[in-house]
C-alpha positions, 0 to 999 in steps of 0.5 A, a space after each residue: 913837405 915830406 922827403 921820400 926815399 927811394 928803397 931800390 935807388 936811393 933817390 929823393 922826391 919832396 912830396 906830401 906823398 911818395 909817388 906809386 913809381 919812382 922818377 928815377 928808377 922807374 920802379 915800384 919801390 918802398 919809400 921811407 919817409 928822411 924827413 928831418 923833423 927835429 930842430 938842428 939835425 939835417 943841416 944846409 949840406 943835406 936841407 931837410 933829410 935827416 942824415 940818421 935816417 937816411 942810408 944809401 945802399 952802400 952804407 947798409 952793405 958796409 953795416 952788414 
């Protein structure tokens, strides 16, 4: 299975494919595909979602 993120709120779905609304923010989002697929990245602390991928909003604003 493939986890989803939410491009508006940051939520995560586990899904074969990212639904056309979000669960939670019930908006039409952009998801990006946090998968961790390489072996030892991710973790127990964040199971399959690779933590180099995944940003939450507040991270991209502190990047900028």
């Amino acid at each position: 299975m493939t986890t989803w993120k939410c491009s508006s709120c940051d939520n995560t779905i586990t899904a074969e494919v990212p639904p056309d609304i979000c669960p939670s923010c019930k908006e039409r989002c952009a998801y990006v595909d946090v998968t961790c697929y390489i072996p030892g990245c991710g973790g127990e602390k964040s199971g399959n979602i690779n933590t180099e991928v995944f940003h939450k909003s507040t991270d991209k604003e502190q990047e900028a």
